[in-house]
C-alpha positions as CSV (number, residue, x, y, z in Angstrom):
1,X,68.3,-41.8,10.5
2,X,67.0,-41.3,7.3
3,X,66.5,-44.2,4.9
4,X,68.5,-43.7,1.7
5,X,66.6,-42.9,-1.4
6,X,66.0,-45.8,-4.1
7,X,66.6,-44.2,-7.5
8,X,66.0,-45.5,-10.9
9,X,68.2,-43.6,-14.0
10,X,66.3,-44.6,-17.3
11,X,68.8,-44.1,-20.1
12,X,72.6,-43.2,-19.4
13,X,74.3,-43.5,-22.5
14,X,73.7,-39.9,-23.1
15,X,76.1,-37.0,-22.5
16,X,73.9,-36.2,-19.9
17,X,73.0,-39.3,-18.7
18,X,76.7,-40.0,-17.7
19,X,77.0,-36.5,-15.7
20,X,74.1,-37.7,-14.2
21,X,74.9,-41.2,-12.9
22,X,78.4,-39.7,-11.7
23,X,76.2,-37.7,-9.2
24,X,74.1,-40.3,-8.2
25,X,76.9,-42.7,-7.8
26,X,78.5,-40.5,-4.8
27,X,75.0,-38.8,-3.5
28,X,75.3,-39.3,0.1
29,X,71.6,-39.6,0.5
30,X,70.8,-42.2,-2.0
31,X,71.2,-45.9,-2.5
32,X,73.4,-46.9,-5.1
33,X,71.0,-46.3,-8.3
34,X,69.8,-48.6,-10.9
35,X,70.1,-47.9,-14.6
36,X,67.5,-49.3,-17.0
37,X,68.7,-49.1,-20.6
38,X,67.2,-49.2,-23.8
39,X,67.3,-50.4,-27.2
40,X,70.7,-51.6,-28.1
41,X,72.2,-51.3,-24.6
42,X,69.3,-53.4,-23.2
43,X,71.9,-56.7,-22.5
44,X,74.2,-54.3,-20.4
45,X,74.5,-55.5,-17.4
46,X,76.6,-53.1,-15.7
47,X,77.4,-49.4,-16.3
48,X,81.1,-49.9,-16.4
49,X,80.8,-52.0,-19.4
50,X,79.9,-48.5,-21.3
51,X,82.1,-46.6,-18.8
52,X,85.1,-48.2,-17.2
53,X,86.1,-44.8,-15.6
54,X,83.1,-45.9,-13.3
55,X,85.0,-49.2,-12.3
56,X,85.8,-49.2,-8.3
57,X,82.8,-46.3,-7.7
58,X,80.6,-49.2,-6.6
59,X,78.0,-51.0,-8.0
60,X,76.2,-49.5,-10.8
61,X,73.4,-52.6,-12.2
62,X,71.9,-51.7,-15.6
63,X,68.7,-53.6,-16.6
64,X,66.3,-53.7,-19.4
65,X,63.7,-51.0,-19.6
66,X,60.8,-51.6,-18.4
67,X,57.8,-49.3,-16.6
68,X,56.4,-52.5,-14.5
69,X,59.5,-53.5,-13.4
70,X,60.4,-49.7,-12.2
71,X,57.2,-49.5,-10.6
72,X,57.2,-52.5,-8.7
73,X,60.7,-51.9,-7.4
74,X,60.4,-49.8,-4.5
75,X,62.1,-46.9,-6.4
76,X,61.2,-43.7,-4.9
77,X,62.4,-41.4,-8.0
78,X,63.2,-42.2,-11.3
79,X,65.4,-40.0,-13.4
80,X,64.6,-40.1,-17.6
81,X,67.8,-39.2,-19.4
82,X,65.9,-40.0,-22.7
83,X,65.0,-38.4,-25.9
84,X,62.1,-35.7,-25.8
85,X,59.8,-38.6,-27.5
86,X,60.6,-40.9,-25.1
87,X,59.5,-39.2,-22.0
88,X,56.2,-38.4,-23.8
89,X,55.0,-42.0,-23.6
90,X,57.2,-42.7,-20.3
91,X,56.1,-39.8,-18.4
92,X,52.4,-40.8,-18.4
93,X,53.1,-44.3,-18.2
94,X,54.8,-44.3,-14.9
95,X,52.2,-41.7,-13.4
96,X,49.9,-44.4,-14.3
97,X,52.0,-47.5,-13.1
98,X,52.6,-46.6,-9.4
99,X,50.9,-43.3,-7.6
100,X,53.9,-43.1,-5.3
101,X,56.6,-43.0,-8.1
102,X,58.0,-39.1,-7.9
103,X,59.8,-37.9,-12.0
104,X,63.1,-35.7,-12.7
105,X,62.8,-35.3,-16.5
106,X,65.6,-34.2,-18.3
107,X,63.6,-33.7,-21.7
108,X,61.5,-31.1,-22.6
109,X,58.9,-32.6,-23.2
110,X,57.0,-31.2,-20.4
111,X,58.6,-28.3,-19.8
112,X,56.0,-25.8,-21.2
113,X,52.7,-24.8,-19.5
114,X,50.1,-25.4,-22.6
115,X,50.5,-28.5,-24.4
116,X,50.4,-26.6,-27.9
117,X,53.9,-24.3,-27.2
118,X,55.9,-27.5,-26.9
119,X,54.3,-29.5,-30.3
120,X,54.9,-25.9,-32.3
121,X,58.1,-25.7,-31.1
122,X,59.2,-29.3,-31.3
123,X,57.5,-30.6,-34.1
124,X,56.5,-33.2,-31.9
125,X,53.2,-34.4,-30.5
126,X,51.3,-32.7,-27.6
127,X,52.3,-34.2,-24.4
128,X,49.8,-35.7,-22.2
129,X,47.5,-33.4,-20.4
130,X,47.2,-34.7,-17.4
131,X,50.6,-35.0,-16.8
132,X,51.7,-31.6,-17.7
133,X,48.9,-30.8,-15.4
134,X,51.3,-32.4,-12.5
135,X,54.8,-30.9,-14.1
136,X,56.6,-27.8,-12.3
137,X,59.6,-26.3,-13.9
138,X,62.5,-27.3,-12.3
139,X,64.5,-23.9,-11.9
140,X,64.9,-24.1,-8.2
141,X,65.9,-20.4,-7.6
142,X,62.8,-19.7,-8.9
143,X,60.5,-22.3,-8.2
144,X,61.9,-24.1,-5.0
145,X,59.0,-23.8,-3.1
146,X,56.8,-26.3,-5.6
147,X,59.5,-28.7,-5.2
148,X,58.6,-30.8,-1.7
149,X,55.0,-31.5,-3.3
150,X,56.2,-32.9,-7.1
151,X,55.2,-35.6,-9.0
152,X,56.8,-34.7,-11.7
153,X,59.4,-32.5,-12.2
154,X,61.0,-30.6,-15.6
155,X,64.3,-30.4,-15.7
156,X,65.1,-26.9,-17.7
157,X,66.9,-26.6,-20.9
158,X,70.3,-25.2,-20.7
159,X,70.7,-22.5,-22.4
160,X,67.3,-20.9,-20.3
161,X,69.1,-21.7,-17.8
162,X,71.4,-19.7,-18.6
163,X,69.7,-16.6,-19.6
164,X,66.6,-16.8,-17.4
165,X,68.8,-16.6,-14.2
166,X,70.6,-13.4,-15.6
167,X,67.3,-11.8,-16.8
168,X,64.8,-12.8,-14.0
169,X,66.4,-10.2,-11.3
170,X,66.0,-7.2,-13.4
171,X,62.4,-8.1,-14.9
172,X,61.6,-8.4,-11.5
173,X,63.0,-5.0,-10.2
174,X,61.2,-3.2,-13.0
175,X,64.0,-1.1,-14.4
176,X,64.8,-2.4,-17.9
177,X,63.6,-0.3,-20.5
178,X,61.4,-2.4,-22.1
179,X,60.9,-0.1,-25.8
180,X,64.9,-0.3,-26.3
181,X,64.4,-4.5,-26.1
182,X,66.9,-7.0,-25.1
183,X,69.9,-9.0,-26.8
184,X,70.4,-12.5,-25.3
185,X,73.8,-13.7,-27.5
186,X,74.5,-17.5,-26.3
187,X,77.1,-20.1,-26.7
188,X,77.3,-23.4,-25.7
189,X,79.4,-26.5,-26.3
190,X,78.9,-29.3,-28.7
191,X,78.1,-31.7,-26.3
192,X,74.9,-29.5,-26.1
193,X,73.3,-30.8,-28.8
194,X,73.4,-34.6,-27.7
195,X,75.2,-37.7,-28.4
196,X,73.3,-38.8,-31.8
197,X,76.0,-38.5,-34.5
198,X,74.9,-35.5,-36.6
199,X,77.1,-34.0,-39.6
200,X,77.1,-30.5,-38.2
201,X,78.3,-31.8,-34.7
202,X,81.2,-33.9,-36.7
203,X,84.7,-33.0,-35.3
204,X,85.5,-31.7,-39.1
205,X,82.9,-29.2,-39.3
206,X,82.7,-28.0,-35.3
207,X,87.1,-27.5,-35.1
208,X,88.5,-23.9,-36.5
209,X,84.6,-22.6,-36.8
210,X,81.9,-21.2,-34.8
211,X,78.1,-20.5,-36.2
212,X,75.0,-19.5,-35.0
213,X,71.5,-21.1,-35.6
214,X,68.3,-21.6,-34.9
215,X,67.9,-17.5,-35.4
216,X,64.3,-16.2,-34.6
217,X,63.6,-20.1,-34.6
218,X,65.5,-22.2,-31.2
219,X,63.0,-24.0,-30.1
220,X,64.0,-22.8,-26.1
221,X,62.8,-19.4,-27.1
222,X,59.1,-19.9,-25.8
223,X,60.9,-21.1,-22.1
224,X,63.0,-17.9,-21.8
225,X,59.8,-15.7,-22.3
226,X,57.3,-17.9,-19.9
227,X,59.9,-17.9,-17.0
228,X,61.2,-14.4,-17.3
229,X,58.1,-12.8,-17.7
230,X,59.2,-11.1,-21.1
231,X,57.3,-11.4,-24.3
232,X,58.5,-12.7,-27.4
233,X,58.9,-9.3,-28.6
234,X,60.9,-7.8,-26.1
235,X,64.1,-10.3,-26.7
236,X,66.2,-11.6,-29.2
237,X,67.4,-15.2,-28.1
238,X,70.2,-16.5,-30.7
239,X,72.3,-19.0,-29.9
240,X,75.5,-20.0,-31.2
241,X,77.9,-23.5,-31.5
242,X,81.5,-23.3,-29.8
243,X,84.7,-26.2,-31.1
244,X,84.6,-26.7,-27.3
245,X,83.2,-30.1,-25.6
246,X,81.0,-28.1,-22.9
247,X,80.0,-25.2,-21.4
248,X,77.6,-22.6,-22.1
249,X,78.3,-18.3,-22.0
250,X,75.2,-16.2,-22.4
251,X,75.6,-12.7,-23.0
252,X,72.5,-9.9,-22.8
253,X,72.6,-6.9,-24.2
254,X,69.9,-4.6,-22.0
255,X,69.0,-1.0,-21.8
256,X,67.6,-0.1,-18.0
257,X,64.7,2.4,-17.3
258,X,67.1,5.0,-15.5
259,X,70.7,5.2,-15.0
260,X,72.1,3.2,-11.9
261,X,75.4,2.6,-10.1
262,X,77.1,-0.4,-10.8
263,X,76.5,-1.5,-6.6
264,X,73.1,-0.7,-7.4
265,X,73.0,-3.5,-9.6
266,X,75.3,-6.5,-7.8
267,X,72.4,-5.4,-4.8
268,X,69.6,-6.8,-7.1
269,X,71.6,-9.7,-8.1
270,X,72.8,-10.7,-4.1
271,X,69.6,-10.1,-3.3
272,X,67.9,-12.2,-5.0
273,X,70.1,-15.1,-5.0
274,X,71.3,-14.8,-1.8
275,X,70.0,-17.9,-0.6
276,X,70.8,-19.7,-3.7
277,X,74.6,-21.2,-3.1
278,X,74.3,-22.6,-6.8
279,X,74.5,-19.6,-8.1
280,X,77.5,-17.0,-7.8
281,X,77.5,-13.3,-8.5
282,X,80.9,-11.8,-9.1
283,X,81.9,-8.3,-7.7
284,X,80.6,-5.6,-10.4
285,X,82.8,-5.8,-13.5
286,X,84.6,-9.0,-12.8
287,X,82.8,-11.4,-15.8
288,X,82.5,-15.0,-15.6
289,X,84.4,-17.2,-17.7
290,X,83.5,-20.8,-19.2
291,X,86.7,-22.4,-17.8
292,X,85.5,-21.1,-14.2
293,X,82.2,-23.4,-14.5
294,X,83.6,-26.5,-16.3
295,X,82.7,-29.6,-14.5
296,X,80.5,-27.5,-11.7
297,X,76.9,-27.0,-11.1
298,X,77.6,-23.3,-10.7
299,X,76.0,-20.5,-12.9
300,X,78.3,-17.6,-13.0
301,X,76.5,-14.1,-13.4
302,X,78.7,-11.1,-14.0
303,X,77.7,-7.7,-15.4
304,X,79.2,-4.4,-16.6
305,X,77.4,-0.8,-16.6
306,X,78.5,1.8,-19.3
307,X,79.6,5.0,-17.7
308,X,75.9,6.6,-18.3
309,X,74.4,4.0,-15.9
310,X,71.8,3.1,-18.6
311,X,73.4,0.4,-20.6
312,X,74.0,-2.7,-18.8
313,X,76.3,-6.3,-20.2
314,X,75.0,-9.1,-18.3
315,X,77.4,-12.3,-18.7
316,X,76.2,-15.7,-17.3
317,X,78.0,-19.1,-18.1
318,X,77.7,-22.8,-16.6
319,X,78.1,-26.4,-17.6
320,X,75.7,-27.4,-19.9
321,X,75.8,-31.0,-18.8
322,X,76.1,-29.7,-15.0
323,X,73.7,-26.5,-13.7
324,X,72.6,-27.3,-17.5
325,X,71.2,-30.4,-17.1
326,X,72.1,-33.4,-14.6
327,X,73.4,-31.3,-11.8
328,X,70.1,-29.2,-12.1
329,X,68.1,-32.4,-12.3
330,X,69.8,-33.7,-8.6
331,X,69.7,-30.3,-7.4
332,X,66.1,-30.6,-8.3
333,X,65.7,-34.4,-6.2
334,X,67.4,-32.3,-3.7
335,X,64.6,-30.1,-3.0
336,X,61.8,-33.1,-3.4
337,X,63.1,-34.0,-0.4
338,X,64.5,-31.2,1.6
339,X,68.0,-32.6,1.0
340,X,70.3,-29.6,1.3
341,X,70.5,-28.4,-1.5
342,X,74.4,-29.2,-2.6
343,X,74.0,-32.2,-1.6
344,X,75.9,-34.5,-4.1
345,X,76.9,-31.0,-6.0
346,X,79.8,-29.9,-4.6
């Protein structure tokens, strides 16, 4: 027998910090977690005071933030839900605090390999070198292999989710044409952009309307391009706010190198996820839907060829707050420590 892992959840008051403790909660290979909150939630004392839809799911104990008393408490992981500015002090800080102590960060703060991309990108502060010098990206189907030996692990962005998983298989094929360039036209729920009360997230301004932004300027630009291999000037990334409460749909708009048959193409796909269960390619032409991800920790990829073989719609969608972010983040625990890899997923 296995012990069960001790977890530590800093910040749950999030969007994604809920998905989150709902995973850990019925993980089958965890004890129950602990949930350390700050600021004004610091005198909680038990998650189901924020969420009574937790009530009868077991205990969930919430306790005031604090690095020492993480480090001390025999916690093997601990999970930051937390702003991007918070996991630049807590990330180092913990490293520091206990050697032992393993990270699943759900920030970006140390998602990027130079210190520079993310402070031009975030208008932020450079993140601690030596710990981005212990960070790996936290896409398993790419990267699953790095997993069993983390420290410190960066949960992905959504929306690269998203497109990296649809674009990675063909970059690494070789056969998009590279001169034509590549569309990547996203959409993602409004729970995307966080829990903070902002007046273009207001119900008023999100219901009856849909907008793009962030053109030539989304800040997850520079993590499509470092994990598909492509540079900045072979894509266009825009992104784009749906009246919907989650979900994301990516669509990309790509020219290939030579015509191919459409089972030419769901070959490349099967192949290369074919021992990823998270992900699901559909049969060529069928195209994936955001209702068919809702509430998962699926991606969906989907494609359709024009009838000269050289124009090629590749549709992916998932849950932003699922494969998007917590599910990815236990997903990613998963592989720390050769859990299967659904385990608490599905």
């Amino acid at each position: 027998m296995i012990d069960p892992l001790r977890v530590a959840v800093v910040g749950a008051t999030g969007y994604a910090g809920f998905e989150l403790a709902k995973l850990l909660l019925r993980h089958p290979n965890l004890q129950k977690p602990t949930f350390y909150l700050r600021d004004a939630h610091a005198n909680v004392r038990c998650l189901t005071e924020l969420y009574p839809q937790l009530r009868g799911w077991g205990d969930a104990p919430c306790k005031p933030l604090s690095v020492d008393v993480i480090a001390q408490s025999g916690a093997d992981v601990v999970f930051l839900s937390t702003p991007h500015e918070a996991s630049l002090d807590l990330v180092p800080a913990f490293l520091a605090a206990n050697p032992k102590l393993r990270i699943v960060d759900l920030s970006g703060a140390f998602r990027f390999r130079t210190a520079a991309t993310f402070a031009k990108w975030y208008k932020l502060p450079e993140p601690d070198s030596a710990a981005l010098g212990e960070a790996i990206y936290g896409l398993p189907e790419l990267y699953a292999s790095e997993l069993p030996g983390a420290r410190l692990v960066a949960n992905p962005g959504c929306y690269p989710t998203s497109v990296i998983l649809a674009l990675k298989p063909l970059v690494e094929a070789g056969i998009i044409n590279m001169s034509r360039g590549i569309v990547a036209d996203c959409k993602s729920g409004v729970s995307g952009a966080g829990k903070e009360p902002k007046r273009d997230t207001h119900f008023v301004d999100v219901n009856e309307n849909f907008k793009a932004y962030g053109v030539f300027s989304h800040r997850h630009t520079p993590e499509v391009a470092e994990h598909t291999g492509l540079a900045h000037k072979d894509f266009v990334f825009t992104t784009h706010l749906l009246p919907i409460e989650r979900g994301i749909l990516s669509t990309m708009y790509v020219w290939l190198a030579q015509a191919h048959k459409p089972e030419q193409i769901e070959a490349i796909y099967r192949q290369f996820y074919a021992e990823h269960p998270l992900v699901r390619v559909l049969p060529a032409g069928k195209l994936p839907e955001i209702a068919h991800v809702a509430h998962t920790n699926f991606c969906d990829i989907g494609f359709a060829l024009d009838e000269t073989g050289e124009r090629l719609v590749v549709v992916s969608s998932l849950d932003n707050l699922g494969k998007g972010a917590a599910g990815q983040a236990v997903q990613n625990m998963n592989g720390m420590y050769d859990f299967p890899v659904t385990a608490g997923l599905i």
